[in-house]
N, C-alpha and C positions, 0 to 999 in steps of 0.2 A: 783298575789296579795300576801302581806304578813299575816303572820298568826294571826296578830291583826284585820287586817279589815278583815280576814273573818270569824275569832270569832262573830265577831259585826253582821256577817250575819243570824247568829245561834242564837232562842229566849234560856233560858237557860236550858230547858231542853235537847234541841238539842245539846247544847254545852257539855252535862253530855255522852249525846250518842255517839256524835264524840268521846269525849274522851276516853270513853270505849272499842269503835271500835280500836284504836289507842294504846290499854292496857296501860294507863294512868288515872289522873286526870285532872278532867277541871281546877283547878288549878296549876298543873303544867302545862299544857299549856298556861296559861294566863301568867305566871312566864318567861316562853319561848316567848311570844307574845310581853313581856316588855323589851328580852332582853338577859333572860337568855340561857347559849350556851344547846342545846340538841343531846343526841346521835345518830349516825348513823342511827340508826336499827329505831329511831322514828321518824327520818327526813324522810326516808320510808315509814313507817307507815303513815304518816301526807300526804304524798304524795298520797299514796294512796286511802289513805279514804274522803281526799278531791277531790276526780277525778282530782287530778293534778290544782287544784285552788290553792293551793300551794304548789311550788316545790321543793325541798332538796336543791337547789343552793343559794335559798333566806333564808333557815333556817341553813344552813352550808358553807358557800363558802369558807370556809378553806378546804374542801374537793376535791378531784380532780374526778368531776363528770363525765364530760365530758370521760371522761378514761372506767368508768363503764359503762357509759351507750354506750360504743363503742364494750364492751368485749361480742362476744356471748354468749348463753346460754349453760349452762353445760348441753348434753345429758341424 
């Protein structure tokens, strides 16, 4: 899913706490959800604290994910 429609899943307060989780503002994510490009490290973040309801692919696809998520874990 994209990161607009599952903003919309979020009443607003939830949206204040995802965001928070995410070290951001619910408005930059809404800014992000309209369009605007966001960085790496938040497309992560977004990824994660969404249980993967949205993924980095759909928030960054100029990234070459696929490469990272192939690379093992650094010990």
């Amino acid at each position: 899913m994209d990161l607009k429609t599952y903003l919309k899943t979020l009443n607003p307060d939830g949206r204040e706490v995802f965001a928070r989780r995410c070290g951001t503002s619910a408005g930059h994510l809404r800014n992000i959800a309209y369009g605007k490009v966001c960085g790496e490290k938040l497309a992560v973040d977004i990824e994660r604290e969404s249980g993967r309801r949205v993924i980095c692919e759909t928030l960054r696809p100029d990234v070459d994910w696929q490469f990272l998520r192939q690379t093992p874990r650094a010990a």
